[in-house]
Backbone as JSON, one array per atom type, in Angstrom:
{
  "sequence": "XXXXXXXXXXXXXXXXXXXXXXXXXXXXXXXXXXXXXXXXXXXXXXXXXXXXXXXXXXXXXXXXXXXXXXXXXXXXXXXXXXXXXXXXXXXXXXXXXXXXXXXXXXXXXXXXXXXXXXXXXXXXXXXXXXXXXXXXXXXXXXXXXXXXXXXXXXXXXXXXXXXXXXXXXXXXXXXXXXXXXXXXXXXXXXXXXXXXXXXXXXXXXXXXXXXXXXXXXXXXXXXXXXXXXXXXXXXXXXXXXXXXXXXXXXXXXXXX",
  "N": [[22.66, -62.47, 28.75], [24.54, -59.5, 27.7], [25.61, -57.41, 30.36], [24.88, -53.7, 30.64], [25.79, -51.95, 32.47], [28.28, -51.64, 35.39], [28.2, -54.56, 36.96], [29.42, -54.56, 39.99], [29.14, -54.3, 43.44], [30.43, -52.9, 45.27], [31.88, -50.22, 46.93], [34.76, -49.84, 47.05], [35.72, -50.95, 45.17], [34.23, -49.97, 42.65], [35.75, -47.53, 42.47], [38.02, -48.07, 42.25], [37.95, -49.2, 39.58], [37.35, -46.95, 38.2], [40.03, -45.34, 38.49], [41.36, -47.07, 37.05], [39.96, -47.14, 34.21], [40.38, -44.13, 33.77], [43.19, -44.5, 33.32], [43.27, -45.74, 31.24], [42.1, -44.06, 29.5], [44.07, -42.31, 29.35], [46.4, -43.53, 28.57], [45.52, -44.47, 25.99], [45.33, -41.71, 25.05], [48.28, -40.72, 24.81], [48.79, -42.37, 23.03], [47.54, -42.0, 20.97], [48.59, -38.92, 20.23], [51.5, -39.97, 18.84], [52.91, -40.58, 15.7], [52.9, -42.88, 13.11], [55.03, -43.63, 12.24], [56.89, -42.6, 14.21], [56.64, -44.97, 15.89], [58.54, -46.72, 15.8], [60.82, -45.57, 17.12], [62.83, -45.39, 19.19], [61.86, -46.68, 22.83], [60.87, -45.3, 26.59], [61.8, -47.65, 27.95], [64.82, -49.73, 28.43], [65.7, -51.47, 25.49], [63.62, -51.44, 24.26], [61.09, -50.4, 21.72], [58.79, -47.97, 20.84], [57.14, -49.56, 19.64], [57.34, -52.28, 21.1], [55.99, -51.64, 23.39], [53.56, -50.74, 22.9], [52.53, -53.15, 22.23], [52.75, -54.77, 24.29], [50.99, -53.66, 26.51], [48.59, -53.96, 24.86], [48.08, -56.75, 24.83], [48.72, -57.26, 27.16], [46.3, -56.76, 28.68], [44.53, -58.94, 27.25], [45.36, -61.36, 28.83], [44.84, -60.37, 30.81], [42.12, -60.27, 31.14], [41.66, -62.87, 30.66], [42.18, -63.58, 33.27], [40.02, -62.73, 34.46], [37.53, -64.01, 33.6], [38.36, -66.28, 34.01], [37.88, -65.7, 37.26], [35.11, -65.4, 37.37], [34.07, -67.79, 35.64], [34.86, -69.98, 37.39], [36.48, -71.62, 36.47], [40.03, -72.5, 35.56], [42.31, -70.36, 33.89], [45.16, -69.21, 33.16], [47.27, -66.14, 33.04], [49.28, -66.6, 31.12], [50.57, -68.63, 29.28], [53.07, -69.68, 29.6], [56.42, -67.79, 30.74], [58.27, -68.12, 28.78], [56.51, -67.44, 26.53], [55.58, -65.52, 26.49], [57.04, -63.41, 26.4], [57.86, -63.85, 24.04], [55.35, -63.41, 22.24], [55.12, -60.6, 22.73], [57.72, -59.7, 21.39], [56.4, -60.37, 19.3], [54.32, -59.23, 18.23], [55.41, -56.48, 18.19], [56.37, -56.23, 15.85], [53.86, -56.19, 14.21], [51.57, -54.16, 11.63], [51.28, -50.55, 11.88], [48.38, -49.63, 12.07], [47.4, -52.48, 12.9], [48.4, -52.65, 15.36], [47.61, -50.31, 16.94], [44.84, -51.31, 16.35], [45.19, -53.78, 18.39], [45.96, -52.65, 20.64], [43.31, -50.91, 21.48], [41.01, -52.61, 20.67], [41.57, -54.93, 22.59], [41.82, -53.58, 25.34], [39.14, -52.59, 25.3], [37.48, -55.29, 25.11], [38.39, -55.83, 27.82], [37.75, -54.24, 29.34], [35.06, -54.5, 29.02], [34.62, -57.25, 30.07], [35.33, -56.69, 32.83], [32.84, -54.88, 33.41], [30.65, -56.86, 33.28], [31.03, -58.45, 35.0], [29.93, -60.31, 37.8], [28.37, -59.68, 41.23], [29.13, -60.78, 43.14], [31.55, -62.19, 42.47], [33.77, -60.76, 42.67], [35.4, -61.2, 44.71], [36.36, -63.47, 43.88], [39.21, -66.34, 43.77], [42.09, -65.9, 42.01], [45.48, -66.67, 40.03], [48.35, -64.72, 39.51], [50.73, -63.58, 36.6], [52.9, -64.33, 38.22], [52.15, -65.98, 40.02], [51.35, -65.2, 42.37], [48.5, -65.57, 44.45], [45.29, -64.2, 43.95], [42.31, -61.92, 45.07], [39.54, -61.09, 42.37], [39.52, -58.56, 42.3], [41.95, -57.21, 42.49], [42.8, -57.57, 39.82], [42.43, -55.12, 38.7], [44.21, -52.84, 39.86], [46.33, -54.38, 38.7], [46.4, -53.35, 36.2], [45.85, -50.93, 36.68], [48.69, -50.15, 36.73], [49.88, -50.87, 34.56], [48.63, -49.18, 32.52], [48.89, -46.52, 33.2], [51.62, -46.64, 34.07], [52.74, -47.03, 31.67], [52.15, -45.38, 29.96], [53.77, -43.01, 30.17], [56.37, -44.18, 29.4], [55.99, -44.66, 26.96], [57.11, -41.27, 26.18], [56.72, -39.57, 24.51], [55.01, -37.23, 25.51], [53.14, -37.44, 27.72], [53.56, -37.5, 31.21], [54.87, -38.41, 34.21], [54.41, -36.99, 36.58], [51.81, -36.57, 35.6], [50.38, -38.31, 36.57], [47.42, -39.19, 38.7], [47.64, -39.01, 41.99], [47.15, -41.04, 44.15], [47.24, -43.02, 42.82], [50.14, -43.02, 41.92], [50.81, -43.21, 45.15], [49.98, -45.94, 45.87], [51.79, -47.48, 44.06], [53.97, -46.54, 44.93], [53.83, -47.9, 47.46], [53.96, -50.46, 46.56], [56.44, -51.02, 45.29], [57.98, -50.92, 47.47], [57.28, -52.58, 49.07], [58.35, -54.75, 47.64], [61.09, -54.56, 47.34], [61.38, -55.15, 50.46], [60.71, -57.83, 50.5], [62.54, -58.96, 49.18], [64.52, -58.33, 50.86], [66.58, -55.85, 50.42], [68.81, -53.71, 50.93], [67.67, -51.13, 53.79], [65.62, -48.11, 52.73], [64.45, -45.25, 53.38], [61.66, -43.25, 52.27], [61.13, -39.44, 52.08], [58.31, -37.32, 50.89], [58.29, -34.42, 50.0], [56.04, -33.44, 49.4], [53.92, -33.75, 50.05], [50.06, -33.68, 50.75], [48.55, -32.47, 53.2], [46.83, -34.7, 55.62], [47.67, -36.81, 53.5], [48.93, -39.61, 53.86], [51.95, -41.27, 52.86], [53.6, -44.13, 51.95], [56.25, -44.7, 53.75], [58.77, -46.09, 53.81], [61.45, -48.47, 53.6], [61.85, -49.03, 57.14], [64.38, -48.65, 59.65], [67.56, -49.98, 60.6], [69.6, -52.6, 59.15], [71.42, -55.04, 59.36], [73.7, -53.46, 60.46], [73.43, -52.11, 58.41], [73.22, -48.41, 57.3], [70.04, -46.66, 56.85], [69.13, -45.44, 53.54], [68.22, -42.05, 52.57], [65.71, -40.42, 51.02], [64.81, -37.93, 49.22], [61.79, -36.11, 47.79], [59.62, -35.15, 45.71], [56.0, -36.43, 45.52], [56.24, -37.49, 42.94], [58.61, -37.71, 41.72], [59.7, -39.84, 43.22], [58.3, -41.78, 42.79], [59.31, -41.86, 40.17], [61.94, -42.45, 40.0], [61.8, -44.97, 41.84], [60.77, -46.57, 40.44], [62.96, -47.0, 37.97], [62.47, -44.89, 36.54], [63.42, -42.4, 36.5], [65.54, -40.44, 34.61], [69.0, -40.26, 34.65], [70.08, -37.79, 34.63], [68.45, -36.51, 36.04], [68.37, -36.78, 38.67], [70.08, -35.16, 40.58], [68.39, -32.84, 39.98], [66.23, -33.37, 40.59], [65.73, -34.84, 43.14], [66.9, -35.21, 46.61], [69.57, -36.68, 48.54], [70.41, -38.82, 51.44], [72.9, -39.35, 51.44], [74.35, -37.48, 50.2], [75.07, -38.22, 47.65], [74.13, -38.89, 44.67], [71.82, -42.2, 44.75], [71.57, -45.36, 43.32], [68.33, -46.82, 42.94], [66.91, -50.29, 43.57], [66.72, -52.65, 41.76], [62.43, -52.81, 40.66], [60.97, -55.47, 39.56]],
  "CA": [[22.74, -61.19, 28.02], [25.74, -58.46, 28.41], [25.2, -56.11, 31.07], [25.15, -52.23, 30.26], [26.09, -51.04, 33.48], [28.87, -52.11, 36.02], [27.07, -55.23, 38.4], [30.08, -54.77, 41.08], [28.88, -52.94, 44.13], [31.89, -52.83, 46.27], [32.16, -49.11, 46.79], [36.01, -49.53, 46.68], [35.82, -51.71, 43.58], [34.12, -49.0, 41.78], [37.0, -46.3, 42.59], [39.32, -49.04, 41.19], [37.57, -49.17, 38.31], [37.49, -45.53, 37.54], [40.86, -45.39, 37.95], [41.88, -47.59, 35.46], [39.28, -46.3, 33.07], [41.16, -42.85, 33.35], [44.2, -44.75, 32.84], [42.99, -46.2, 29.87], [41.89, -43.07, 28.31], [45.44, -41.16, 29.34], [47.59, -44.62, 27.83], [44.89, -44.0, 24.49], [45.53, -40.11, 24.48], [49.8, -40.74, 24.52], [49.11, -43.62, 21.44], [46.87, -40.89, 19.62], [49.7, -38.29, 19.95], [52.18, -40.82, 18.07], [52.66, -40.96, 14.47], [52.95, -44.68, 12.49], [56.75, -43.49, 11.7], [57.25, -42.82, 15.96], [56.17, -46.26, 16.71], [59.53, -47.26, 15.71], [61.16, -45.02, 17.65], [62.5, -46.24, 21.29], [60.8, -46.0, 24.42], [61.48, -45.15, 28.01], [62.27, -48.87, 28.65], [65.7, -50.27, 27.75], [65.5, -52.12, 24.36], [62.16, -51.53, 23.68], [60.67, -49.31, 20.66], [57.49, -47.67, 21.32], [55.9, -50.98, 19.31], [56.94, -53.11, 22.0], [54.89, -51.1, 24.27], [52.43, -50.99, 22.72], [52.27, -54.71, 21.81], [52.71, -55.5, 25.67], [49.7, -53.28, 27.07], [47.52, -54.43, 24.32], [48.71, -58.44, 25.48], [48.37, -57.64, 28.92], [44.67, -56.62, 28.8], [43.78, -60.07, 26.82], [46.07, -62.05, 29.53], [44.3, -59.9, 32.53], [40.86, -60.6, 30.57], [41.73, -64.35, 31.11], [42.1, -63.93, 34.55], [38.44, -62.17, 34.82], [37.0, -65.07, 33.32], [38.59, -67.31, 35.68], [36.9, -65.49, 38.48], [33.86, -65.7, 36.34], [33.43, -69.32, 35.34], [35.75, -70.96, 38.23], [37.81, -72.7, 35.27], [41.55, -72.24, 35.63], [42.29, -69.51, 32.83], [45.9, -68.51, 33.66], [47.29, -65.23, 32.05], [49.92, -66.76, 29.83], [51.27, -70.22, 29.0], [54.67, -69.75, 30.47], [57.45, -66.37, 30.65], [59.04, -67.68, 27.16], [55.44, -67.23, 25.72], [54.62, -63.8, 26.84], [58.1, -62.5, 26.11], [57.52, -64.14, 22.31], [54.18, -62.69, 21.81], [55.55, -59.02, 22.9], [58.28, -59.86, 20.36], [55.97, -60.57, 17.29], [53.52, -57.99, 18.15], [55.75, -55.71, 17.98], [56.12, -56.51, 14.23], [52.51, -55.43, 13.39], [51.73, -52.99, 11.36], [50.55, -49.41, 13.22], [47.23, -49.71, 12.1], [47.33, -53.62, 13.2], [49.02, -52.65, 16.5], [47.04, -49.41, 17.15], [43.91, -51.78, 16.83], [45.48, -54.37, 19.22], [45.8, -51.91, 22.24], [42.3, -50.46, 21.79], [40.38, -53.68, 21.57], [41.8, -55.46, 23.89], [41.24, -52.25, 26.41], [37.61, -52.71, 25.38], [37.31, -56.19, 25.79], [38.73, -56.56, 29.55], [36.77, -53.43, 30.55], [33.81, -55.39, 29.06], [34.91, -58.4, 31.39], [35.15, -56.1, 34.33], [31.39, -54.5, 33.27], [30.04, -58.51, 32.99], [31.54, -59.71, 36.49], [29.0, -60.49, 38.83], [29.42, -58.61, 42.07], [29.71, -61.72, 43.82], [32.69, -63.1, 41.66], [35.08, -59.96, 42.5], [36.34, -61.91, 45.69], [37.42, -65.12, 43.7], [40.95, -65.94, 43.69], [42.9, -66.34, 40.78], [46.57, -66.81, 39.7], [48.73, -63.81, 38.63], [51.59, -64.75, 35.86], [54.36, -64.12, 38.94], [52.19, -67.07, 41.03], [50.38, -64.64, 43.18], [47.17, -65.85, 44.35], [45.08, -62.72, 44.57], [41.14, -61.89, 44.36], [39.78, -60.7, 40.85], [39.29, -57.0, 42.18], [43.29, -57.19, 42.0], [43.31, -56.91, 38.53], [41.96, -53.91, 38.21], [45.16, -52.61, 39.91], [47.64, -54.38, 37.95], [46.29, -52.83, 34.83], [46.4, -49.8, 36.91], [50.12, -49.94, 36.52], [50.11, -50.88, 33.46], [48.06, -48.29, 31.67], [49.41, -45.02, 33.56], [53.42, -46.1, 33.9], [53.29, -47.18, 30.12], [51.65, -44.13, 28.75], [55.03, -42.19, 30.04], [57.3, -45.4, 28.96], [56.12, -44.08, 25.07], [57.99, -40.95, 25.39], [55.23, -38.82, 24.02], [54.48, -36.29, 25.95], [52.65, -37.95, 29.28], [54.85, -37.13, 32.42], [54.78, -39.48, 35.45], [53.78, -35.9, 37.68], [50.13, -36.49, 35.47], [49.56, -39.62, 37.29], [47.22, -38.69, 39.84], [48.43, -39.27, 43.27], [46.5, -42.2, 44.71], [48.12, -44.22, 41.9], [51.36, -42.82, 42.77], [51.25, -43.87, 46.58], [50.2, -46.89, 45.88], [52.58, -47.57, 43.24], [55.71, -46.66, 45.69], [53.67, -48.61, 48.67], [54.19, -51.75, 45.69], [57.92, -51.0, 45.05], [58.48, -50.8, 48.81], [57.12, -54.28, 49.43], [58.82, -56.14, 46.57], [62.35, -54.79, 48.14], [61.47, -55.61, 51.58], [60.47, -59.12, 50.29], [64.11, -59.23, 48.64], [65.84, -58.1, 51.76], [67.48, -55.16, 49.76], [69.08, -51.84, 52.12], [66.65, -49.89, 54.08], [65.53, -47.12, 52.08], [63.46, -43.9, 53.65], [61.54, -41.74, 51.52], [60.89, -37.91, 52.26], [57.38, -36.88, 50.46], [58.2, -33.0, 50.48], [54.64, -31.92, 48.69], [52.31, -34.02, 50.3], [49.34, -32.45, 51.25], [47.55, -32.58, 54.37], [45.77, -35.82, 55.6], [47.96, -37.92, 53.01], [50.43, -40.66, 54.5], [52.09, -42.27, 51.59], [54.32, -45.19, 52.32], [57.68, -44.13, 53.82], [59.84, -47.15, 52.88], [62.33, -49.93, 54.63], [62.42, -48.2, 58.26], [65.14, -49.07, 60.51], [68.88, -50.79, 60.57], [69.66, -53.97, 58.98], [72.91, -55.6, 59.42], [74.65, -52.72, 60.49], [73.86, -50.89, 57.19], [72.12, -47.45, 57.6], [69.03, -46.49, 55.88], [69.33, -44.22, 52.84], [66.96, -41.56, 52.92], [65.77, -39.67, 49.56], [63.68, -36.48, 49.48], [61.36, -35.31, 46.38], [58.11, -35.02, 45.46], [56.12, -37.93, 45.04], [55.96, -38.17, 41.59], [60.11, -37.66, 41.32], [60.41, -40.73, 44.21], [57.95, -42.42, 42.18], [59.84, -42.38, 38.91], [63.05, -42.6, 40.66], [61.91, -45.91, 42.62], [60.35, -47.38, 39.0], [63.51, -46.95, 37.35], [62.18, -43.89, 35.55], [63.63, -41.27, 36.49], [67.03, -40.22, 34.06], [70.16, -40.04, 35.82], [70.32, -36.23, 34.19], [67.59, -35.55, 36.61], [68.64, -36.7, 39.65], [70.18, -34.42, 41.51], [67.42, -31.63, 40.57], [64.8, -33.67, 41.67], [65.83, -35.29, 44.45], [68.07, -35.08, 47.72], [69.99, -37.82, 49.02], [71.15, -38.59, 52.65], [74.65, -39.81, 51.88], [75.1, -36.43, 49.49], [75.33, -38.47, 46.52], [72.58, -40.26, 43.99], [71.78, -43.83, 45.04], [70.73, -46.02, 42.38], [67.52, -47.58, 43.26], [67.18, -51.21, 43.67], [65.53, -53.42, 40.72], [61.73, -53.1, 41.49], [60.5, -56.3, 38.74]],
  "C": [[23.73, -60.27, 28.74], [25.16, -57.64, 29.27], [25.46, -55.02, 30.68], [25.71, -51.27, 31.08], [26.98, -52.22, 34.24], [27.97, -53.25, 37.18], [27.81, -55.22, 39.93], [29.21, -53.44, 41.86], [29.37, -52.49, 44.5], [31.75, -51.04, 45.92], [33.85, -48.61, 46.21], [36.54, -49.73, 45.71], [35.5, -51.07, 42.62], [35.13, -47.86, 41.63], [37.82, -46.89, 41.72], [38.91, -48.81, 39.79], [37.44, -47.86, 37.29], [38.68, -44.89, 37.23], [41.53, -45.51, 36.97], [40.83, -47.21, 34.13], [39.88, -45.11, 32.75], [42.21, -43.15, 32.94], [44.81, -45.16, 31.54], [43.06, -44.97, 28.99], [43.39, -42.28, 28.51], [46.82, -42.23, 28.04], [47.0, -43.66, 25.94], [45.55, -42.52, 24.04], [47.15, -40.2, 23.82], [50.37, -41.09, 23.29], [49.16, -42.4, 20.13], [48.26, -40.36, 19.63], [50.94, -38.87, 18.95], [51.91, -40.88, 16.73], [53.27, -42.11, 13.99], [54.95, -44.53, 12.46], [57.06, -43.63, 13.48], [57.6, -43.78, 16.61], [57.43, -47.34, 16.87], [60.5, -46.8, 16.48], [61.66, -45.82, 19.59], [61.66, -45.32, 22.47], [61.66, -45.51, 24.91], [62.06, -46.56, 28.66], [63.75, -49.13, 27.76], [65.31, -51.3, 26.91], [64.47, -52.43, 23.99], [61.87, -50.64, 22.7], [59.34, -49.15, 21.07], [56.69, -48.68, 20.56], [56.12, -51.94, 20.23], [56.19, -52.81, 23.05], [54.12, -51.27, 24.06], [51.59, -52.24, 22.4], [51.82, -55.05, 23.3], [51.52, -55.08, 26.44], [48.38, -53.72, 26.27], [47.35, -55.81, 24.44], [48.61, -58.59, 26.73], [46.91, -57.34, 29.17], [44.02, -57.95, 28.31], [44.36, -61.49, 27.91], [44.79, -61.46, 30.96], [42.83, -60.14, 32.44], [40.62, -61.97, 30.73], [41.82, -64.3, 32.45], [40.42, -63.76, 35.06], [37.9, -63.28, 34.54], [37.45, -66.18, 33.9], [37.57, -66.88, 36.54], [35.41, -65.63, 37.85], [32.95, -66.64, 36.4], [33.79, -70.08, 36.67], [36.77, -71.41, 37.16], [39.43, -72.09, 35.12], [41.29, -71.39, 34.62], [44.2, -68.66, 32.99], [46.68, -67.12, 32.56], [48.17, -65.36, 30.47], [50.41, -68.41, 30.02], [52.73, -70.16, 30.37], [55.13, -68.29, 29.9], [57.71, -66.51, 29.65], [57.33, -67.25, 26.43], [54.84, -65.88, 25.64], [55.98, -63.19, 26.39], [57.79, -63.07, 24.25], [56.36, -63.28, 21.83], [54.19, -61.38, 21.64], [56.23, -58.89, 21.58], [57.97, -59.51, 18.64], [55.01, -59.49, 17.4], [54.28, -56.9, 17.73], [56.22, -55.68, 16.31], [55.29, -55.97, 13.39], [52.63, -54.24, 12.9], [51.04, -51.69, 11.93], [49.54, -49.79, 13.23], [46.69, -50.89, 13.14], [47.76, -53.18, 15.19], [48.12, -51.46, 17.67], [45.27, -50.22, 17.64], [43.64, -53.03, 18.18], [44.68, -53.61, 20.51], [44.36, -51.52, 22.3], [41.06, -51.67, 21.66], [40.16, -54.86, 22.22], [41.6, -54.75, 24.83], [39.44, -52.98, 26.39], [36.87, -54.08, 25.79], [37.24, -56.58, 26.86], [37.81, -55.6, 30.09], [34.97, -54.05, 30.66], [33.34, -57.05, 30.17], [34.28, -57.88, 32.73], [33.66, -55.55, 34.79], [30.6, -55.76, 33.64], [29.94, -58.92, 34.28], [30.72, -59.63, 37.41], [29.63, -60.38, 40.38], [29.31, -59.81, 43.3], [30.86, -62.79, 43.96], [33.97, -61.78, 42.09], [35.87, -60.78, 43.73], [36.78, -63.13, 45.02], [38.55, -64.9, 43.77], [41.52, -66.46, 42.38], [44.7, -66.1, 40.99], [47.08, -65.66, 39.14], [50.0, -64.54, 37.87], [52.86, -64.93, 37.15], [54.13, -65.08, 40.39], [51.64, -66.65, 41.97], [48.65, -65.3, 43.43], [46.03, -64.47, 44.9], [43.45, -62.55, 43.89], [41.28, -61.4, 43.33], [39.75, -59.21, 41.7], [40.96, -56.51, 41.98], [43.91, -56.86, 41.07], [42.95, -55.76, 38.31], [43.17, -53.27, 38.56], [46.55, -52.93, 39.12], [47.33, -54.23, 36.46], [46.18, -51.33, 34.85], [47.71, -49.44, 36.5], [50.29, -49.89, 35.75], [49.87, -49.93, 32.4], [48.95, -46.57, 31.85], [51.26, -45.15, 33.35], [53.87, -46.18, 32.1], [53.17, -45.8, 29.25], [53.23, -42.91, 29.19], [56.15, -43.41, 29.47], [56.91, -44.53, 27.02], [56.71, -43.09, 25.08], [57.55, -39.81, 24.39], [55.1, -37.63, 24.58], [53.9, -36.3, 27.86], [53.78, -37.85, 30.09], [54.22, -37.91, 33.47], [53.57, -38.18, 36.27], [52.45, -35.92, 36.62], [49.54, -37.32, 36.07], [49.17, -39.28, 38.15], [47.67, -39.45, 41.29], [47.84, -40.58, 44.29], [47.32, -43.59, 44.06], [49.39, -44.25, 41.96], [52.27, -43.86, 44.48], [50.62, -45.49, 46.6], [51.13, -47.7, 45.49], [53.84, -47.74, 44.02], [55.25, -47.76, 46.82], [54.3, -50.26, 47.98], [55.81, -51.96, 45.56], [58.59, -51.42, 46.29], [58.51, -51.96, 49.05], [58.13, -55.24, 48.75], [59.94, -55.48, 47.17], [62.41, -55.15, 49.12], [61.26, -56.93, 51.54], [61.55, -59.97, 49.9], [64.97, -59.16, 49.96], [66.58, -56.92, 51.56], [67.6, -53.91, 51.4], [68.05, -51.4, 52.16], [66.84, -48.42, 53.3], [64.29, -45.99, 52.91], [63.24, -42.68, 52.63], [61.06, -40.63, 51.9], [59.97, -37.8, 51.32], [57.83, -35.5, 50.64], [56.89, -32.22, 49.81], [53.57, -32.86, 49.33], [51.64, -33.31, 51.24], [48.9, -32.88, 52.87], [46.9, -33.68, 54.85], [46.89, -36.94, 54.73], [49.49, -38.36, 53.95], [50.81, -41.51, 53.33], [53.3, -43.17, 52.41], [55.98, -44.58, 52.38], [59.06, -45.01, 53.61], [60.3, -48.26, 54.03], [62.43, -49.24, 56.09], [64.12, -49.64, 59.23], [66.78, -49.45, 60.03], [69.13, -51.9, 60.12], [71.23, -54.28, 58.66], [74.14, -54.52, 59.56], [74.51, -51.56, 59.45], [72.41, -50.09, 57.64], [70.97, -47.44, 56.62], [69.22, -45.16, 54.87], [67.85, -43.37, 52.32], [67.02, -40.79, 51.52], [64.33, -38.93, 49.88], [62.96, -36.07, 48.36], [60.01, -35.54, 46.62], [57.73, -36.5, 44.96], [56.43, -38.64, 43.61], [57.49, -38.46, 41.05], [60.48, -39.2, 41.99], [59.53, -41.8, 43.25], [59.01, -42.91, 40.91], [61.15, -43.16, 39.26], [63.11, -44.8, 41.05], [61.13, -47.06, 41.67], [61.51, -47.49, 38.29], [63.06, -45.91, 36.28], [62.78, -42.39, 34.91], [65.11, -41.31, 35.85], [68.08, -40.1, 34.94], [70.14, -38.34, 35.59], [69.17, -35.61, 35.35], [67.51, -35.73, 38.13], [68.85, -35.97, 40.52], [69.34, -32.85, 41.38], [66.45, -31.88, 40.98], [64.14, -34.26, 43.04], [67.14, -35.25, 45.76], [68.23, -36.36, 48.2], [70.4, -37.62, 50.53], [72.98, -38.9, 52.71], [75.12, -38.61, 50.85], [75.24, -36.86, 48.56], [74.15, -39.36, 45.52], [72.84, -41.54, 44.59], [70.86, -44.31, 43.82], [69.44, -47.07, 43.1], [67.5, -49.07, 42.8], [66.51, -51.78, 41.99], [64.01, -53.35, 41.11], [60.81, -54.55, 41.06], [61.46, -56.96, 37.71]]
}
């Protein structure tokens, strides 16, 4: 029989989970705002229309819902067939009609959170497969639907602004960007936090020298270094939202 209440105890596992529940309801609020005519409209992503967005967050909750049920049963469950299959599926979703597409994203949301409600709080340490080959417990997903829910709901274009994402999701978010360039090798990068508060240490970036080349240092608030270091931030807004050390914008690396 379904459970009615969360069975994880993990204190930290529940934070996670509240997270992405807020993230959920902020993605939902951005959709609402949208009218059926909008949906056609482009995003914040290059060559996307706000229906491939919305195709892809409502596809990544039934993909990240297969992973839960991995940790679950034990039974392999991986999130997609293969890369051409998940880029096809985005494709044709985005086809649907609003109504059809509108009901996608919301229950699939409901489904995985029903997963995450179900999971027996001895199953959040399994390990499962992410689609990029990661082997990573299930409490994992709850984060990478973190990402998904909060950077998409500004990717529509709507109204949602990166600076609503609260700040935990933020510094993690850049601590994630940071890694995947240092994993590449790319130029040391140092970031400048100029609003954080008191007590917070958010992730300051590539430190040091590598091959001779200096480190380029960039100054803004987190939520500007955030967008900035997602590929979010416009070039038009560069130089009011952030300071450079070489005096001139630096394009941030690829971070996915």
């Amino acid at each position: 029989m379904p459970a009615r209440s969360d069975l994880v105890q993990d204190a930290r596992v529940r934070d996670d989970l509240a997270t992405v529940r807020l993230g959920t309801a902020f993605f939902r609020r951005a959709l609402d705002r949208l009218t059926d005519v909008q949906l056609d409209e482009p995003s914040l992503l290059p060559g996307w229309t706000r229906r491939h967005v919305v195709a892809h967050v409502g596809y990544n909750a039934r993909a990240i819902a297969r992973l839960v049920d991995w940790a679950a049963t034990g039974v392999e469950n991986p999130m997609y067939p293969s890369p051409q299959s998940r880029a096809e599926e985005i494709e044709l979703g985005a086809t649907l009609s609003p109504e059809a597409l509108r009901n996608l994203s919301e229950h699939a949301a409901i489904e995985l959170d029903v997963r995450w409600r179900d999971l027996p709080a001895d199953r959040w340490e399994a390990r499962v497969v992410t689609a990029q080959g990661r082997e990573v417990p299930a409490s994992e997903t709850l984060w990478m639907r973190t990402r998904e829910v909060w950077l998409h709901a500004v990717d529509l274009a709507g109204g949602a602004r990166i600076d609503d994402v609260p700040r935990q999701v933020l510094v993690r978010l850049v601590g994630d960007v940071l890694a995947a360039w240092c994993r590449r090798g790319e130029d040391p990068v140092l970031l400048c936090v100029t609003d954080a508060p008191g007590g917070e240490a958010p992730p300051t970036g590539l430190d040091g020298d590598r091959g001779g080349v200096d480190a380029v240092v960039v100054s803004g608030s987190l939520a500007a270094l955030a967008a900035w270091a997602t590929g979010r931030l416009p070039d038009s807004q560069r130089a009011d939202r952030l300071t450079w050390s070489q005096g001139r914008p630096y394009a941030a690396p690829s971070w996915i």
